[in-house]
N, C-alpha and C positions, 0 to 999 in steps of 0.2 A: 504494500500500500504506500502511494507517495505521497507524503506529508506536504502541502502549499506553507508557504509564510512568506509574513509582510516585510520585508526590510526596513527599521525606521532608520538607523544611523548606521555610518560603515566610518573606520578608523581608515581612509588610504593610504596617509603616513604611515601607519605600522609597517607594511611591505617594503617599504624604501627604507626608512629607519631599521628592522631587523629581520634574521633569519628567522622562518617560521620553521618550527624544528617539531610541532605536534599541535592541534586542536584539539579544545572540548569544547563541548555544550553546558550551559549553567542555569538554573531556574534564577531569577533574582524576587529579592523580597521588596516589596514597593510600598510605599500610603496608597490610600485610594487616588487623590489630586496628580500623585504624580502618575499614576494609568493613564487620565487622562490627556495630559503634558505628551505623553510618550503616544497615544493614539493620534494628535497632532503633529507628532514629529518635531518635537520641541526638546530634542536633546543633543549632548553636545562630546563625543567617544575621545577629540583631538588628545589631551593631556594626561587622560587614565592610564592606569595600572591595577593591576590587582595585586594581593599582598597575603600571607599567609599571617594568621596571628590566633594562638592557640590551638591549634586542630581545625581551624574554620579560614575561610575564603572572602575578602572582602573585596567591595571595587571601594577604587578612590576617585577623587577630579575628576568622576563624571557629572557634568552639566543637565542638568534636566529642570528646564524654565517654569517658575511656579503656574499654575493655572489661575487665573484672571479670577475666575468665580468661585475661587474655594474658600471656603469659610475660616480654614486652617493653613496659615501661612509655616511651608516647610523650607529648612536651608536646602535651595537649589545643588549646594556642593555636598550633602553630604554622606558616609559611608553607609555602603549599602552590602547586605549580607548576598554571597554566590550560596544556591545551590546545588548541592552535586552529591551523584551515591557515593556510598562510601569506600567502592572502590576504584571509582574517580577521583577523588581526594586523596587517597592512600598514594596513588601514582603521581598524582601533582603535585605534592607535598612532597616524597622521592624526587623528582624532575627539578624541584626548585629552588633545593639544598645544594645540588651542585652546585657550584662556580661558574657566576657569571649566565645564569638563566631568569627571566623572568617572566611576568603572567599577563598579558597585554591584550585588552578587547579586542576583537576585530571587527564586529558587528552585532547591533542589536536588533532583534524582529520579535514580533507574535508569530507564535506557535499555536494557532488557534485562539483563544481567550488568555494563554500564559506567555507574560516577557522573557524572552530568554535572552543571553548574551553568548557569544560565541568569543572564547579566549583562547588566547596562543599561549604557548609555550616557545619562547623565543630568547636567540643570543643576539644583542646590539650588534651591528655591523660598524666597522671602522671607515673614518670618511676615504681613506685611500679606495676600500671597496664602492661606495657608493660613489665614486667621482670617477671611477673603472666602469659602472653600469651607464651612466652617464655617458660618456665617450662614445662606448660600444653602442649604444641604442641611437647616436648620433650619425654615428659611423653606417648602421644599417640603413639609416633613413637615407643616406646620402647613394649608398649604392643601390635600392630600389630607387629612386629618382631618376639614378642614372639608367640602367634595366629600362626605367617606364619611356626616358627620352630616345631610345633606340628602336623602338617600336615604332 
């Protein structure tokens, strides 16, 4: 059976800033106001990270704009709990003790009625490499151009 979901925010930086070395899937815990926020597409993936702290999974500096009509004014920035089984957690908790790995959104959507976040498990790329990808994708654009001028 194939699962449909909505896209609300996608992190694009994350692919250019680091190796993607494993995905998961993570329930997140929300207020009600900020469902709403988020059915709008009023959030913001740019500066997050996820972070391991006691046996639990958290996101940080994700943006998610308060809603206009809520009766209960929530901080837009603040930590919000991942969920995940727990033999998810067991592995990503292993994965992030290593050296030099960390937990980085890559996109949020509904899964039906529930938010989920989709996180990576990633090592930072050094700018020599990113300024290498850079080149190369300049480089290719340059020789299709040429390719398409010969035609």
């Amino acid at each position: 059976m194939v699962k449909f979901y909505k896209i609300i925010a996608e992190n694009r930086m994350a692919r250019h800033e680091y190796h993607i070395l494993d995905t998961l899937t993570a329930g997140i815990i929300l207020k009600g106001a900020e469902v709403k926020s988020l059915r709008l597409g009023r959030v913001n993936l740019k500066d997050s990270f996820a972070r391991v702290e006691s046996g639990e999974i958290w996101l940080y500096n994700t943006h998610i704009s308060p809603y206009e009509r809520a009766s209960e004014k929530i901080d837009p920035y603040r930590n919000r709990k991942l969920l995940l089984s727990k033999q998810e957690l067991k592995k990503a908790i292993g994965k992030v003790s290593e050296k030099g790995l960390t937990l980085i959104p890559l996109k949020m959507y509904f899964s039906g009625d529930w938010a989920k976040v989709e996180i990576a498990l990633a090592k930072a790329k050094k700018k020599y490499e990113k300024r290498e990808k850079l080149v190369k994708k300049s480089a290719d654009k340059e020789i299709e151009r040429a390719l398409k001028g010969n035609r």
